[in-house]
KEBA-286679 format. One record per atom (N, C-alpha, C): residue in three letters; atom name; x, y, z. Coordinates in Angstrom, 1 decimal. Atoms other than C-alpha are relative to their C-alpha. Example, Ala and Ser with C-alpha at 12.3 -4.5 7.8 and 13.67 -1.06 7.14 Angstrom:
# residues 2
@res = ALA atom = N c1 = 0.9 c2 = -1.2 c3 = 0.0;
@res = ALA atom = CA c1 = 12.3 c2 = -4.5 c3 = 7.8;
@res = ALA atom = C c1 = 0.9 c2 = 1.2 c3 = 0.0;
@res = SER atom = N c1 = -0.9 c2 = -1.1 c3 = 0.0;
@res = SER atom = CA c1 = 13.7 c2 = -1.1 c3 = 7.1;
@res = SER atom = C c1 = -0.8 c2 = 1.1 c3 = 0.8;
//
This chain:
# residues 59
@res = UNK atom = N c1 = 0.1 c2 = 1.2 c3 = -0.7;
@res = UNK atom = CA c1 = 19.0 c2 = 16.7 c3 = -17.6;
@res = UNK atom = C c1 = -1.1 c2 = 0.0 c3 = 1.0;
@res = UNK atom = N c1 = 0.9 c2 = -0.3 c3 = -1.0;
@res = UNK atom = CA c1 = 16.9 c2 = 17.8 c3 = -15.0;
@res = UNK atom = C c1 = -1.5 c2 = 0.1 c3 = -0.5;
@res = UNK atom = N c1 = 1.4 c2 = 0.1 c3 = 0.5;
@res = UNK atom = CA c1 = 13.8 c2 = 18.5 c3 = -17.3;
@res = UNK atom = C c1 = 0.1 c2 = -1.9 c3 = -0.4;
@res = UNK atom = N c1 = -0.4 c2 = 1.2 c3 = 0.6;
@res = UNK atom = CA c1 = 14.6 c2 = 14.3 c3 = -18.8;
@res = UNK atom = C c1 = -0.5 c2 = -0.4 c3 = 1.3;
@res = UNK atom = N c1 = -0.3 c2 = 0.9 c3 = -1.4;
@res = UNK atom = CA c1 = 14.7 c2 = 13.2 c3 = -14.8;
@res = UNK atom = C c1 = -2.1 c2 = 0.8 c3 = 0.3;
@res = UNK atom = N c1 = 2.1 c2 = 0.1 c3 = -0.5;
@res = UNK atom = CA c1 = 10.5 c2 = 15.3 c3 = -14.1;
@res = UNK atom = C c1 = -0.3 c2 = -0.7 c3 = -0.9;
@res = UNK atom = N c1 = 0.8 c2 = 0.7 c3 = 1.3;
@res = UNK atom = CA c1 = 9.5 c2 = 14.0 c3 = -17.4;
@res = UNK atom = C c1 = 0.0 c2 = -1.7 c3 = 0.3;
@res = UNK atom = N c1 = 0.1 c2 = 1.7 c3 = -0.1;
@res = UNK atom = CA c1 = 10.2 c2 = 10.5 c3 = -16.4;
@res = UNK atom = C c1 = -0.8 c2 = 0.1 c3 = 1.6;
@res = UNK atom = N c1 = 0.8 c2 = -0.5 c3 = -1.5;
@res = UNK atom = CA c1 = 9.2 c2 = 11.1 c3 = -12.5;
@res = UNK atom = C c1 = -1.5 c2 = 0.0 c3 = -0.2;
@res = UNK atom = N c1 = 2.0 c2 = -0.1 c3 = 0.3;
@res = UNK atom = CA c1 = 5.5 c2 = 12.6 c3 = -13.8;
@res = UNK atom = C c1 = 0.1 c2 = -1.3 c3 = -0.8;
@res = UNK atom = N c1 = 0.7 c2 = 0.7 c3 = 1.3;
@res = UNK atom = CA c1 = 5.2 c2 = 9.9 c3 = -16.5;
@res = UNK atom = C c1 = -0.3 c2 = -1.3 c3 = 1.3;
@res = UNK atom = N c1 = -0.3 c2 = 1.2 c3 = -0.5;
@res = UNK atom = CA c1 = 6.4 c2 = 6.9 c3 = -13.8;
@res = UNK atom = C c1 = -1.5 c2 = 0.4 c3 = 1.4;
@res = UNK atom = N c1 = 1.4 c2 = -0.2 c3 = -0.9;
@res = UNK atom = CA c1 = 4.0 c2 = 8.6 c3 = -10.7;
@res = UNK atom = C c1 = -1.3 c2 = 0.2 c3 = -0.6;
@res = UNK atom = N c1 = 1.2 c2 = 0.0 c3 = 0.9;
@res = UNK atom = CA c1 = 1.1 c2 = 8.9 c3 = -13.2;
@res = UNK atom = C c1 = -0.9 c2 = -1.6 c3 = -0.3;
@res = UNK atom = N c1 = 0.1 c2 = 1.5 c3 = 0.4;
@res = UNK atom = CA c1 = 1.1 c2 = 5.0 c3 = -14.0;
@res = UNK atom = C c1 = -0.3 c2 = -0.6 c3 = 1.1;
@res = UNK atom = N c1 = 0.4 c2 = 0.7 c3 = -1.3;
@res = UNK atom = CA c1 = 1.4 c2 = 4.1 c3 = -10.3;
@res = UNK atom = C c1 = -1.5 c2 = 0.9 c3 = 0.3;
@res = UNK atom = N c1 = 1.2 c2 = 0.0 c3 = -0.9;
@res = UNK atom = CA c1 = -1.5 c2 = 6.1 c3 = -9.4;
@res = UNK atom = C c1 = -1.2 c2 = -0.1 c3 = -1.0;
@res = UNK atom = N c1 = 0.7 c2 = 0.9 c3 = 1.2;
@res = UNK atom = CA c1 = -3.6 c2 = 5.0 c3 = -12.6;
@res = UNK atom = C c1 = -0.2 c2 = -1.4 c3 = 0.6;
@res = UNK atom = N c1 = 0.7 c2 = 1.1 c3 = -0.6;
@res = UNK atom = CA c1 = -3.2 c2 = 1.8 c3 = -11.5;
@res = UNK atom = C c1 = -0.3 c2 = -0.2 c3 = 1.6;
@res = UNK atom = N c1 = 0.6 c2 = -0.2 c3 = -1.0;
@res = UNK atom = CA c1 = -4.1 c2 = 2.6 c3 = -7.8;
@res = UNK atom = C c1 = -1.4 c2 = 0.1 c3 = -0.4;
@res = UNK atom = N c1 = 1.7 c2 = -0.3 c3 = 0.0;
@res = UNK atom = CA c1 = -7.2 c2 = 3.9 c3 = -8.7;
@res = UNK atom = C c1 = -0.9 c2 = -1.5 c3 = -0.9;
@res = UNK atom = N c1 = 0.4 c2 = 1.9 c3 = 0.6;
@res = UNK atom = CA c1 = -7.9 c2 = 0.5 c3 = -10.9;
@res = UNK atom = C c1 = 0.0 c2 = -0.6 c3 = 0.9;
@res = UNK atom = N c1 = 0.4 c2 = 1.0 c3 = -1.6;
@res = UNK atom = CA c1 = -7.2 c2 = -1.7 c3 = -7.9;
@res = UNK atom = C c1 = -1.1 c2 = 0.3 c3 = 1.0;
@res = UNK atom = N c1 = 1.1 c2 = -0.1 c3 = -0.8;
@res = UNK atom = CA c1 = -9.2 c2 = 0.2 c3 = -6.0;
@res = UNK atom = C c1 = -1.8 c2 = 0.5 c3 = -0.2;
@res = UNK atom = N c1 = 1.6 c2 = 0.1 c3 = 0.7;
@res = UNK atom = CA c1 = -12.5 c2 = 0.5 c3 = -8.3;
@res = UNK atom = C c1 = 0.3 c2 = -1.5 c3 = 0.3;
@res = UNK atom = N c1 = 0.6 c2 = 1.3 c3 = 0.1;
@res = UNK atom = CA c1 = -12.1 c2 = -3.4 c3 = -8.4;
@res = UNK atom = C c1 = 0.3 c2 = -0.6 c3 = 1.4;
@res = UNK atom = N c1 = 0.8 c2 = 0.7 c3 = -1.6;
@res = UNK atom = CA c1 = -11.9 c2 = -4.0 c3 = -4.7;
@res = UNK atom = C c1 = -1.1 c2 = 0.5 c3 = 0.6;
@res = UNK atom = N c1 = 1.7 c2 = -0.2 c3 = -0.1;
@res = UNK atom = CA c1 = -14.8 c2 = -1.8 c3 = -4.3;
@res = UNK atom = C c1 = -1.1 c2 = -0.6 c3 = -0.2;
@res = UNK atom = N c1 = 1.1 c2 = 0.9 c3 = 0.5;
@res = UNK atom = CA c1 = -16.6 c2 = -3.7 c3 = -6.3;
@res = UNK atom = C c1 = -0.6 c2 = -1.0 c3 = 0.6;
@res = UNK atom = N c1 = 0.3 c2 = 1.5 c3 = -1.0;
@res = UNK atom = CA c1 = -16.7 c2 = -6.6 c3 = -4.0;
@res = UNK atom = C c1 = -0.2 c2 = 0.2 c3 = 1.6;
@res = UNK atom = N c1 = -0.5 c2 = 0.1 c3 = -1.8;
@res = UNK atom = CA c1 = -17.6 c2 = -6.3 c3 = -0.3;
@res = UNK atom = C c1 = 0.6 c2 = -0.8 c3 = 0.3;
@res = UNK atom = N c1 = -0.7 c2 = 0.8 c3 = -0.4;
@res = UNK atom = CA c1 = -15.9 c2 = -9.6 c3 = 0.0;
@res = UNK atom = C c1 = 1.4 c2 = 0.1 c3 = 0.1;
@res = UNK atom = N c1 = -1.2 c2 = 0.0 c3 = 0.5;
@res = UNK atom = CA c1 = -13.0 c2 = -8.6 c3 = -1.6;
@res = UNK atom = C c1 = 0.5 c2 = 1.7 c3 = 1.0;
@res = UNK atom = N c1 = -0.5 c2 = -0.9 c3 = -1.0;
@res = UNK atom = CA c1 = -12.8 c2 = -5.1 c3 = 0.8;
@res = UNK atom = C c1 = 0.0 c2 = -0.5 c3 = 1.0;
@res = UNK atom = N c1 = 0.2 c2 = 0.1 c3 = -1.5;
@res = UNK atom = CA c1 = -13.6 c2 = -7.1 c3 = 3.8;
@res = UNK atom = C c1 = 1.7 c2 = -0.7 c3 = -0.4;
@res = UNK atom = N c1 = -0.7 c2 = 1.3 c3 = 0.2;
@res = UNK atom = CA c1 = -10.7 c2 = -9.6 c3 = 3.0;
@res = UNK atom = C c1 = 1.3 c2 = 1.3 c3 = 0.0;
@res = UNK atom = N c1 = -0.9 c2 = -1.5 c3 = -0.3;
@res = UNK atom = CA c1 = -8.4 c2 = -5.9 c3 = 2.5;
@res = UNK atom = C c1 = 0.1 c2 = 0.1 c3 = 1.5;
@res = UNK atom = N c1 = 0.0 c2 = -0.4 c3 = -1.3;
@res = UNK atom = CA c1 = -9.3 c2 = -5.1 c3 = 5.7;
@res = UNK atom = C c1 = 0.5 c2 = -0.9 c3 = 1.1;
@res = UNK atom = N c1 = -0.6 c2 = 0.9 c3 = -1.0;
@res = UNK atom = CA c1 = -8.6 c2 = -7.8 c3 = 7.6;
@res = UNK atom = C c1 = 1.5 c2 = -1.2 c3 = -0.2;
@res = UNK atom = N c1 = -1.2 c2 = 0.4 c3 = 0.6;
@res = UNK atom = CA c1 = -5.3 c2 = -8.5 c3 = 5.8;
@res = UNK atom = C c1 = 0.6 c2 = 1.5 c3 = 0.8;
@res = UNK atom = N c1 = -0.9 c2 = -1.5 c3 = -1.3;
@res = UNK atom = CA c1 = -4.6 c2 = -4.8 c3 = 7.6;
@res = UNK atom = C c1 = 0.5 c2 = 0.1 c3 = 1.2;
@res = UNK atom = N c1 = -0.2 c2 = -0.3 c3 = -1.0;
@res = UNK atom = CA c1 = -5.4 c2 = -5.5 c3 = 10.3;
@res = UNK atom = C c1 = 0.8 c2 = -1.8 c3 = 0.5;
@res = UNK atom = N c1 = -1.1 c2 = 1.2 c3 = -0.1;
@res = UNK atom = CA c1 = -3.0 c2 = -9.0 c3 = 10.7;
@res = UNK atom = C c1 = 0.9 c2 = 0.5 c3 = -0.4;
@res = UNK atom = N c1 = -1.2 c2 = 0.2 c3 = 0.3;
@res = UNK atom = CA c1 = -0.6 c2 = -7.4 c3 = 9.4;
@res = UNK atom = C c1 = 0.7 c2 = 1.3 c3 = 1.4;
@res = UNK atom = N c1 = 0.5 c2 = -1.0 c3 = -1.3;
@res = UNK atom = CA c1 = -1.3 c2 = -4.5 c3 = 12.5;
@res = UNK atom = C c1 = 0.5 c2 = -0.9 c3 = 1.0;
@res = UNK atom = N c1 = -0.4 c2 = 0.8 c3 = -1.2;
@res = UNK atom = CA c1 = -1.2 c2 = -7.1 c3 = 14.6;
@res = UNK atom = C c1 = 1.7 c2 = -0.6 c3 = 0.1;
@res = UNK atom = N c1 = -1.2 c2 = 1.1 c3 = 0.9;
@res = UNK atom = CA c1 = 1.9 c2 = -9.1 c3 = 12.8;
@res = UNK atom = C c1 = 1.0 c2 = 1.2 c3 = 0.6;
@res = UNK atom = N c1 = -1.0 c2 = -1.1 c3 = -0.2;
@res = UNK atom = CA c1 = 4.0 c2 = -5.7 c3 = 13.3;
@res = UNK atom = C c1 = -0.1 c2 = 0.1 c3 = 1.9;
@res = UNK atom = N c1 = 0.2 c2 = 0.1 c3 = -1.4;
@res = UNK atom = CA c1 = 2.8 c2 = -5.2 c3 = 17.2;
@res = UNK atom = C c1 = 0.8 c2 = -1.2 c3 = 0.4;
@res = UNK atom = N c1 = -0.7 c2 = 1.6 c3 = -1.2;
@res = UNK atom = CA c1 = 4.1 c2 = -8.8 c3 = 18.3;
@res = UNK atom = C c1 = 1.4 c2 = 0.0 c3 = -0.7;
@res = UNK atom = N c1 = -1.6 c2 = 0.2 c3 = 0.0;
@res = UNK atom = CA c1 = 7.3 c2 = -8.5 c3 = 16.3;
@res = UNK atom = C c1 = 0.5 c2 = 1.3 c3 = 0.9;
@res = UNK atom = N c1 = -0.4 c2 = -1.0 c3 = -0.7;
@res = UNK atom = CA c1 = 7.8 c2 = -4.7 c3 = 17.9;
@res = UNK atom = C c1 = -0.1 c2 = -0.7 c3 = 1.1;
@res = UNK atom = N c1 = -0.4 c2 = 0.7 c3 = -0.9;
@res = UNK atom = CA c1 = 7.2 c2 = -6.5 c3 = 20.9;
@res = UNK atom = C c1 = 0.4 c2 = -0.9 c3 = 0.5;
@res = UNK atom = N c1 = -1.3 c2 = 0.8 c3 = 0.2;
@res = UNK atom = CA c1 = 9.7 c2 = -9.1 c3 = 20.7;
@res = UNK atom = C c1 = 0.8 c2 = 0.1 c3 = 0.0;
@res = UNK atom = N c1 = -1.8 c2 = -0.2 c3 = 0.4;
@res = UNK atom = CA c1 = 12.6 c2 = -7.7 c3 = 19.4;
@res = UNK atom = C c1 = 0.0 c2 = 1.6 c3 = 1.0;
@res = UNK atom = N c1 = -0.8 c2 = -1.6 c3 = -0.4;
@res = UNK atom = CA c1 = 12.3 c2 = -4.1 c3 = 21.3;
@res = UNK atom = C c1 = 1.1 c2 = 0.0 c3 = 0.4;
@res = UNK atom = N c1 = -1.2 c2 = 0.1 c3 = -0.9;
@res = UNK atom = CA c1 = 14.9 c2 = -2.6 c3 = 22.5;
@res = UNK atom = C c1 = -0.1 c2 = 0.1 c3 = 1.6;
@res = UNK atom = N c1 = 0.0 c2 = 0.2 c3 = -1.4;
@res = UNK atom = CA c1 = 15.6 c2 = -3.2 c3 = 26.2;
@res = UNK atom = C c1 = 1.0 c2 = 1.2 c3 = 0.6;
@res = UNK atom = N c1 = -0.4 c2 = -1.2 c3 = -1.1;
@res = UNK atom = CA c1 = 16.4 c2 = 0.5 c3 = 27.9;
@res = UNK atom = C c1 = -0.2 c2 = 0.0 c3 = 1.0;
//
């Protein structure tokens, strides 16, 4: 059972990082399309800071 459960594991983490590496040859490709990454980061950076600062907790 336990060999059945890596065999799928490697096969399944192999495919995700296959297609990482694809995504990220074709956002390379584009400075528009890494700037547009980047600044999708950093909103979402921001987006996280004003909600943590809204809801904190009050100690």
């Amino acid at each position: 059972m336990l060999l059945i459960f890596n065999i799928v594991a490697v096969a399944c983490d192999s495919t995700w990082g296959m297609a990482a590496a694809a995504a990220r040859t074709w956002f390379a490709d584009s400075p528009k399309r890494l700037a547009a990454v980047g600044g999708a980061g950093g909103l979402a950076m921001i987006g996280l800071g004003v909600t943590v600062a809204v809801t904190g907790r009050r100690d």
